[in-house]
MMTF fields as JSON, N, C-alpha, C and O atoms, coordinates in Angstrom:
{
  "mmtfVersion": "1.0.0",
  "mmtfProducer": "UNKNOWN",
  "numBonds": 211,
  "numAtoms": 212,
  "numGroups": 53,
  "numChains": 1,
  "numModels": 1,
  "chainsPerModel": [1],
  "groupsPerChain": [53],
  "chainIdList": ["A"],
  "bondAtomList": [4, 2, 8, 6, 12, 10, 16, 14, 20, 18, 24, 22, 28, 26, 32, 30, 36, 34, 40, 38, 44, 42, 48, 46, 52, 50, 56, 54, 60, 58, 64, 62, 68, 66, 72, 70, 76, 74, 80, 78, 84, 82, 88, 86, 92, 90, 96, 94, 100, 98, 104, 102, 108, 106, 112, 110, 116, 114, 120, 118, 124, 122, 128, 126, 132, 130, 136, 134, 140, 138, 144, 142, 148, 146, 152, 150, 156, 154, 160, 158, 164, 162, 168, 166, 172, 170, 176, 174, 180, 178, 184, 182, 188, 186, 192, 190, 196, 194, 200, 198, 204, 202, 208, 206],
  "bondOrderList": [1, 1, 1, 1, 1, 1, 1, 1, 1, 1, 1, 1, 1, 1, 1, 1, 1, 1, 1, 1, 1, 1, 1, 1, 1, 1, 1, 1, 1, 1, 1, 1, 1, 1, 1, 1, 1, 1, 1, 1, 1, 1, 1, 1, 1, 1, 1, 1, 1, 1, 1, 1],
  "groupList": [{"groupName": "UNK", "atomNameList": ["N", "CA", "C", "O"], "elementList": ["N", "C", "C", "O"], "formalChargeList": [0, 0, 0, 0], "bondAtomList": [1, 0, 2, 1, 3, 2], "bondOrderList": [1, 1, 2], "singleLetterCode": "X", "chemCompType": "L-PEPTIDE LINKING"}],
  "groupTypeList": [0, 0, 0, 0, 0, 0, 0, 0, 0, 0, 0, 0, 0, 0, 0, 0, 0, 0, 0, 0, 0, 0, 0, 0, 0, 0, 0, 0, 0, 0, 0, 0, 0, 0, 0, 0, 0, 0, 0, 0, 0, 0, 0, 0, 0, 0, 0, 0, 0, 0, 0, 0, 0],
  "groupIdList": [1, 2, 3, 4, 5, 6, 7, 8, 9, 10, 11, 12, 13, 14, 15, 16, 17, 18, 19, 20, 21, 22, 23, 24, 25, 26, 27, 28, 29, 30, 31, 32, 33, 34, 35, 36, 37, 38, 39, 40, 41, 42, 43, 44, 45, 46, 47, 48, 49, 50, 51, 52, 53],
  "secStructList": [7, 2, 2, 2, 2, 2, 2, 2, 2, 2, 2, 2, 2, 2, 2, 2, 2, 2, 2, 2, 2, 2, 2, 2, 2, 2, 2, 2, 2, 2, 2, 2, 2, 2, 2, 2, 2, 2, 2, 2, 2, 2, 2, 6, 2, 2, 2, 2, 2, 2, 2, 2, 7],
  "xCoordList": [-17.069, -16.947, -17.489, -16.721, -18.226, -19.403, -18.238, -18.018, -17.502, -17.052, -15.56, -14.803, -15.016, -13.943, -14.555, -13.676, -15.172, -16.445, -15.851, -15.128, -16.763, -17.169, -15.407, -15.221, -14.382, -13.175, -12.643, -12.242, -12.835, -12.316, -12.974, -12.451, -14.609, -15.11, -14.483, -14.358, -14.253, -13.851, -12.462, -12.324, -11.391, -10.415, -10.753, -10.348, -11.25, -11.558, -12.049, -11.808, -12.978, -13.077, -11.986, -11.986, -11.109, -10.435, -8.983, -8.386, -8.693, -7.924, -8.413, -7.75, -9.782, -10.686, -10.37, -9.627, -10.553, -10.74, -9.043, -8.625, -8.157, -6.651, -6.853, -6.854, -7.056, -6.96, -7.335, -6.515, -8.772, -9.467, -8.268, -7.885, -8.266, -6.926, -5.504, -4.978, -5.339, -3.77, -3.986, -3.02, -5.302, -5.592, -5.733, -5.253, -6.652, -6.633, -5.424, -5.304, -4.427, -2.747, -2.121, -1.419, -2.402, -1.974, -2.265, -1.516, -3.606, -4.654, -4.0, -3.751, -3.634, -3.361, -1.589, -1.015, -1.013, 0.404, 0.615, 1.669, -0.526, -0.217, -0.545, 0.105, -1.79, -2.051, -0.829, -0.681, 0.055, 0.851, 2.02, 2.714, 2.301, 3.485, 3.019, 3.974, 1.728, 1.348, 1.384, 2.012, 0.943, 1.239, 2.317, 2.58, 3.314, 4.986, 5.506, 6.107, 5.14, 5.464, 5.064, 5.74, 3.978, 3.286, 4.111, 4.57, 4.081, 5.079, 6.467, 6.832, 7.002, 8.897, 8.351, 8.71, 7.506, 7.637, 7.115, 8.094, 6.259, 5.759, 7.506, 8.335, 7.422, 8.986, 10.592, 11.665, 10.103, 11.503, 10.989, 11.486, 9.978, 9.451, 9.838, 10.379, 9.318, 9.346, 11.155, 11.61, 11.771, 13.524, 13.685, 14.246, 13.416, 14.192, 13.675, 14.566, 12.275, 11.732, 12.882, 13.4, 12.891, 13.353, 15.249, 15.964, 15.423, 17.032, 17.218, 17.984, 16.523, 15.925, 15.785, 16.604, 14.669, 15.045, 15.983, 16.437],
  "yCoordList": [-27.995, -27.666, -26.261, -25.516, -25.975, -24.66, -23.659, -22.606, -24.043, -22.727, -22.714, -21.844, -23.846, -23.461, -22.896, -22.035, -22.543, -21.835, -20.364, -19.677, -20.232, -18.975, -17.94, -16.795, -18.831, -18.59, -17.831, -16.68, -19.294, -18.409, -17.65, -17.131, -17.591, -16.455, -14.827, -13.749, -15.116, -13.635, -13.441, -12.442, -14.419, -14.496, -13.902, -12.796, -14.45, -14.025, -12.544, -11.916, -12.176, -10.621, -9.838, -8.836, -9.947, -9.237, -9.059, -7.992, -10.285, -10.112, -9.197, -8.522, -9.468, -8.26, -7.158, -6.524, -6.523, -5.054, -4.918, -3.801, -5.904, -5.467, -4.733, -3.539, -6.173, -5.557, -4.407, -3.563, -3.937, -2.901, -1.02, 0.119, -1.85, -0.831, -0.236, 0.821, -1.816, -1.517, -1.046, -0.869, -0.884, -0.899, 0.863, 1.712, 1.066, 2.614, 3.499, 4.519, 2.648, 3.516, 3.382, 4.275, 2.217, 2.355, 3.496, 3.916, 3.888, 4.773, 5.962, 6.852, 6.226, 7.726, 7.824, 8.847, 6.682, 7.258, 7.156, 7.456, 6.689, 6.842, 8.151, 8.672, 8.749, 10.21, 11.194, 12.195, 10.924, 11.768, 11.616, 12.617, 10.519, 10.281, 11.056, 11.717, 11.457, 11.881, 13.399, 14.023, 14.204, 15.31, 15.662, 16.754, 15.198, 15.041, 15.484, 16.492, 14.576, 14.707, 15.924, 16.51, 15.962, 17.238, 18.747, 19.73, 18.518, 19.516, 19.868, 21.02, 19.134, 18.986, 19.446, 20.586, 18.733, 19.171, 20.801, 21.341, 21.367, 22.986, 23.622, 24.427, 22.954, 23.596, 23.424, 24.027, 22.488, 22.511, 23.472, 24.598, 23.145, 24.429, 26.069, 26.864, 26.195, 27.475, 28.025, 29.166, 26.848, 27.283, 27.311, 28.377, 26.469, 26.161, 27.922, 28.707, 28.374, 29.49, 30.955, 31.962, 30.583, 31.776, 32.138, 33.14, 30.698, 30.966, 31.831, 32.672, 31.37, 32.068, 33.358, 34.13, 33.892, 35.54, 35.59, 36.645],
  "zCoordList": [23.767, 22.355, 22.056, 21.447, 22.262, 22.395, 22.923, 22.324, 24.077, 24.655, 24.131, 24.562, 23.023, 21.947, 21.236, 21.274, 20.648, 19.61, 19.582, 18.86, 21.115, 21.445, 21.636, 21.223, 22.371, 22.195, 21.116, 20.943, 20.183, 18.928, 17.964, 16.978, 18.424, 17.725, 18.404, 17.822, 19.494, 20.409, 19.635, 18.928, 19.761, 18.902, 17.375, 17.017, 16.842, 15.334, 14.853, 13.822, 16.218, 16.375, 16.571, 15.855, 17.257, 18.301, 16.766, 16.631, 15.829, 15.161, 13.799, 13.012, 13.877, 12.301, 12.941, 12.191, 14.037, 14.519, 14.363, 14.061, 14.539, 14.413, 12.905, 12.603, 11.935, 10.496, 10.509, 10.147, 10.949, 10.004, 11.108, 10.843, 12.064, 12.677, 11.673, 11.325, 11.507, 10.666, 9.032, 8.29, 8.622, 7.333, 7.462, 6.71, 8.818, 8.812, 8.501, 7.822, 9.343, 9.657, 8.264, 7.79, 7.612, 5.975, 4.901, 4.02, 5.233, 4.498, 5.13, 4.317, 6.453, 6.797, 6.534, 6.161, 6.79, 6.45, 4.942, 4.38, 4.321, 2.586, 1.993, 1.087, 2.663, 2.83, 3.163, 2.462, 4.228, 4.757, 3.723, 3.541, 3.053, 2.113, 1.214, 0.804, 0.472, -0.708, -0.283, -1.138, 0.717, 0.538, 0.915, 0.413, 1.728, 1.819, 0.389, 0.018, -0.148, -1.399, -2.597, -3.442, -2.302, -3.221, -2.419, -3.002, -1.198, -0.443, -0.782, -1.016, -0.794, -1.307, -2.794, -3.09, -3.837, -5.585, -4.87, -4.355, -4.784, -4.636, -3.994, -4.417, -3.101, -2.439, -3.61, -3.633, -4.3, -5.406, -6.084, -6.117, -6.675, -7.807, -7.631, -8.4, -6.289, -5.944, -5.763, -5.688, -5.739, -5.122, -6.433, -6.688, -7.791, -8.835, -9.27, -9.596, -9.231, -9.811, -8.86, -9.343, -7.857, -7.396, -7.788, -7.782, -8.086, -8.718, -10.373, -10.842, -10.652, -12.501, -12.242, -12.739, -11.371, -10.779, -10.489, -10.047]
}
């Protein structure tokens, strides 16, 4: 019984360190979407401004 325990405590670890993994890659590709984005608006801006000249 003890060493189902210990099993699925290793189990229970091994799946938190997944989360706090896949939670990182959420946080950095939500980062990369947001300045993607702030990138393309500066880059429209600057094309819409340079057609007006």
């Amino acid at each position: 019984n003890d060493e189902i325990i210990h099993q699925l405590e290793l189990k229970l670890q091994k799946l938190e360190e997944s989360i706090k993994k896949y939670e990182r890659f959420l946080d950095e590709t939500k980062t990369e979407i947001e300045n993607l984005d702030k990138d393309m608006t500066v880059k429209t801006q600057a094309a819409s401004l340079s057609t007006i000249n």
